[in-house]
C-alpha positions as CSV (number, residue, x, y, z in Angstrom):
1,X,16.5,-23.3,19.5
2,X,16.3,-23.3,15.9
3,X,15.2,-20.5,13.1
4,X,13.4,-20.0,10.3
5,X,15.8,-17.6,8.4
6,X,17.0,-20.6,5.8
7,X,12.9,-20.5,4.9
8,X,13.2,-16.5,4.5
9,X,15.7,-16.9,1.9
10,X,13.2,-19.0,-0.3
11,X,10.0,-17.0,0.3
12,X,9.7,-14.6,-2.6
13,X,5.9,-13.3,-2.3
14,X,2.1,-14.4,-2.2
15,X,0.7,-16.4,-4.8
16,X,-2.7,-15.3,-6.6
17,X,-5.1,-17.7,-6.9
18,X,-6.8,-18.5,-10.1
19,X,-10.0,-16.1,-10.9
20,X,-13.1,-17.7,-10.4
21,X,-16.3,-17.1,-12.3
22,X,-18.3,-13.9,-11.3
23,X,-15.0,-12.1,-10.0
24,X,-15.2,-8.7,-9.7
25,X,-13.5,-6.6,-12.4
26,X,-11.8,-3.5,-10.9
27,X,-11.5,0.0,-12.7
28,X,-7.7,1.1,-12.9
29,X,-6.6,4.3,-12.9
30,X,-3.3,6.0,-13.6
31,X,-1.1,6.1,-10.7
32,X,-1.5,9.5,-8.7
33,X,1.6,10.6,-6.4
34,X,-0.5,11.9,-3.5
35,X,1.7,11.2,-0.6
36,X,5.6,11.9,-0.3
37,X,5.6,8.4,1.6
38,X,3.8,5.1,0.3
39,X,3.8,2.2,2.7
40,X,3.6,-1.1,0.9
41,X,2.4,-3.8,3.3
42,X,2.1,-6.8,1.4
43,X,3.0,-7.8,-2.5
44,X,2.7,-10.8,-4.6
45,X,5.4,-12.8,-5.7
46,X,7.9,-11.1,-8.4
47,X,7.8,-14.4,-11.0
48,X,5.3,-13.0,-12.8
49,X,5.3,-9.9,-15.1
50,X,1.6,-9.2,-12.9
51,X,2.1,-8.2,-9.3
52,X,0.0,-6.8,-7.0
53,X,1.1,-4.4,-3.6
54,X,-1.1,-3.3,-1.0
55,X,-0.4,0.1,0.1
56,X,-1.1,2.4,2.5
57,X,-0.8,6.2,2.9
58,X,-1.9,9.2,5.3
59,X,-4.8,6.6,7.2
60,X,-5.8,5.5,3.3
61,X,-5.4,2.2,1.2
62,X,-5.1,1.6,-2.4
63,X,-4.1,-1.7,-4.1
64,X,-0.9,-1.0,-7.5
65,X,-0.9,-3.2,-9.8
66,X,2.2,-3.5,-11.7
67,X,2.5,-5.2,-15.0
68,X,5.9,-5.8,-17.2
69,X,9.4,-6.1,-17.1
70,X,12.6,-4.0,-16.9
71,X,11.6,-0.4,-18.6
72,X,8.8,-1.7,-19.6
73,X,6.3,-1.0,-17.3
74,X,2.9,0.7,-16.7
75,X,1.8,1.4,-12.6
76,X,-2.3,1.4,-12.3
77,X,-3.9,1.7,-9.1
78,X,-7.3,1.4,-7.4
79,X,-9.3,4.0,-5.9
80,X,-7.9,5.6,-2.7
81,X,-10.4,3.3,0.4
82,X,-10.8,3.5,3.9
83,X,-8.6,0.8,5.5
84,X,-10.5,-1.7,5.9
85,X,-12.1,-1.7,2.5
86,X,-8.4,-1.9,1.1
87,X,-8.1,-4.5,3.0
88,X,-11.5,-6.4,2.3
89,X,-10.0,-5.7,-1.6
90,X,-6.6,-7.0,-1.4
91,X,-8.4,-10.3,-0.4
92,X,-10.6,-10.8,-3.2
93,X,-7.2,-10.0,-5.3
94,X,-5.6,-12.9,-3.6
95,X,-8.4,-15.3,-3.4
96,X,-9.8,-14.7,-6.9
97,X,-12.9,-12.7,-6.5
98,X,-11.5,-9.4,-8.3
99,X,-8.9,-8.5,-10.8
């Protein structure tokens, strides 16, 4: 029986994909400490000074964007959704309909 840890060690996170025409831009807002606990469910990978995490809170979803490097580094996040919504948004993020 054989497993897939050695391919663990290599995965580092999702990869966006480019931003096709018409995309959705999305309104970004300062980040907002509403919960004492923030769930991140999925992120994109950490090789560029973009990511993305989808997060979830209290029965709510938001997507953070992070953007920069070391200290350097602003924290911008969508509007607080319904599940499903988040997740209908965190899709378009990955396949290039919204940025």
């Amino acid at each position: 029986m054989s497993t897939l840890g050695h391919l663990a060690a290599y995965y580092h996170g999702i990869h966006l994909a480019p931003l096709r025409d018409g995309h959705e831009v999305l309104h970004w807002r300062p980040r907002v400490p509403r919960f004492d606990r923030v769930r991140v469910r999925e992120h994109t990978c950490e090789c560029e000074p973009l990511t993305y995490e989808f997060c979830t809170a209290g029965g709510v979803a938001f997507i953070r964007r992070r953007r920069g490097e070391g200290k350097k580094i602003t924290l911008r996040e969508t509007e607080w959704l319904l599940t499903a919504e988040g997740e209908r948004l965190w899709t378009a993020i990955l396949t290039g309909w919204a940025c």
